[in-house]
C-alpha positions as CSV (number, residue, x, y, z in Angstrom):
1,X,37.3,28.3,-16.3
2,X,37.2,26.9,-12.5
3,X,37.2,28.9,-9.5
4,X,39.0,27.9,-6.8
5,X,37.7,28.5,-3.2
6,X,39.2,27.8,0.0
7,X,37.3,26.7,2.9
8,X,39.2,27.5,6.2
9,X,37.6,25.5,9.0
10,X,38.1,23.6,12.2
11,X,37.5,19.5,12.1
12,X,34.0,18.7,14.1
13,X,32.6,22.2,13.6
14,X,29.1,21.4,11.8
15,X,28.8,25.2,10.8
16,X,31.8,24.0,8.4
17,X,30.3,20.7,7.3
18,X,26.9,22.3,6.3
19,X,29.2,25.4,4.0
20,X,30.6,23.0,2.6
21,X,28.1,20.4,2.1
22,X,26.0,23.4,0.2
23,X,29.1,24.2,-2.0
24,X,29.2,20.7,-3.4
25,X,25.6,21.4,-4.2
26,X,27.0,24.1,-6.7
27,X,30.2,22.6,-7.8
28,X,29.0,22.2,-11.3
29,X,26.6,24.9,-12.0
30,X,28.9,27.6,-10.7
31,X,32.2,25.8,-12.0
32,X,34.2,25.8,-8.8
33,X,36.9,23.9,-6.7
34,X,37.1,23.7,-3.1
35,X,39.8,23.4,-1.3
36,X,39.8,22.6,2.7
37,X,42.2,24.4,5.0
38,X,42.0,22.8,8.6
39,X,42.8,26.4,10.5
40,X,44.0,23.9,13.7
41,X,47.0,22.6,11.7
42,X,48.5,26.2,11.8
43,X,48.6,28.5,14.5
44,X,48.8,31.4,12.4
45,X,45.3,30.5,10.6
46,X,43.8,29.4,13.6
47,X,45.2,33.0,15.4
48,X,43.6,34.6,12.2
49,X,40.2,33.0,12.3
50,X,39.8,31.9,15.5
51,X,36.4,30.7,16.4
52,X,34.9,33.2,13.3
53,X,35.0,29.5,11.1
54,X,34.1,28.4,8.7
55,X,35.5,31.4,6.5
56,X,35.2,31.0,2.5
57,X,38.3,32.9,0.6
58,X,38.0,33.8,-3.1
59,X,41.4,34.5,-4.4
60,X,42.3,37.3,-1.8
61,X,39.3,38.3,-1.0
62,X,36.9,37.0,2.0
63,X,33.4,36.0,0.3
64,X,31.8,34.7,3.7
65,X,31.8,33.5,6.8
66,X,29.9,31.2,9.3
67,X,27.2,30.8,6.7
68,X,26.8,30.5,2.6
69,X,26.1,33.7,1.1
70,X,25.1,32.5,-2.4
71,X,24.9,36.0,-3.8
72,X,28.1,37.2,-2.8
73,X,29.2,33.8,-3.9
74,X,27.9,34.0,-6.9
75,X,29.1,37.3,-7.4
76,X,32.9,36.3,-6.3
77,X,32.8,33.7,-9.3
78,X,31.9,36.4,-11.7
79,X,34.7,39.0,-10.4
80,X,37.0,35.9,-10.7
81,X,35.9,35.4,-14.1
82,X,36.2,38.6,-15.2
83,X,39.8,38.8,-14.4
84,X,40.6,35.6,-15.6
85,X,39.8,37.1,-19.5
């Protein structure tokens, strides 16, 4: 079953261009969605994150931030997995 992920980040930034340019890279192995949050259409998400962008969110829980961490990634999809069954 598919993961989703969201991706909160700030247009221009290339921090968030290069996350998510490496999650495409394992959209299929690791079965996942991504979904894009622009934190400068809200002032709530952009008070939340500030400049600490791009952010990746699994479910409720922060997996990273600024860079990919594919083991923490990969060990988000499992947890998510888990309680999927």
């Amino acid at each position: 079953m598919t993961t989703r992920l969201v991706v909160y980040e700030r247009m221009g930034c290339h921090l968030c261009e290069d996350m998510v340019a490496t999650l495409a890279e394992w959209r299929k192995e690791l079965d996942i969605d991504i979904e894009r949050v622009d934190v400068d259409r809200s002032a709530e998400l952009a008070a939340r994150y500030g400049l600490r962008v791009p952010v990746l969110v699994c479910g409720d829980a922060e997996v990273c931030h600024f860079f990919l961490d594919l083991e923490a990634l990969r060990e988000a999809v499992s947890e998510g997995e888990s309680r999927k069954r």
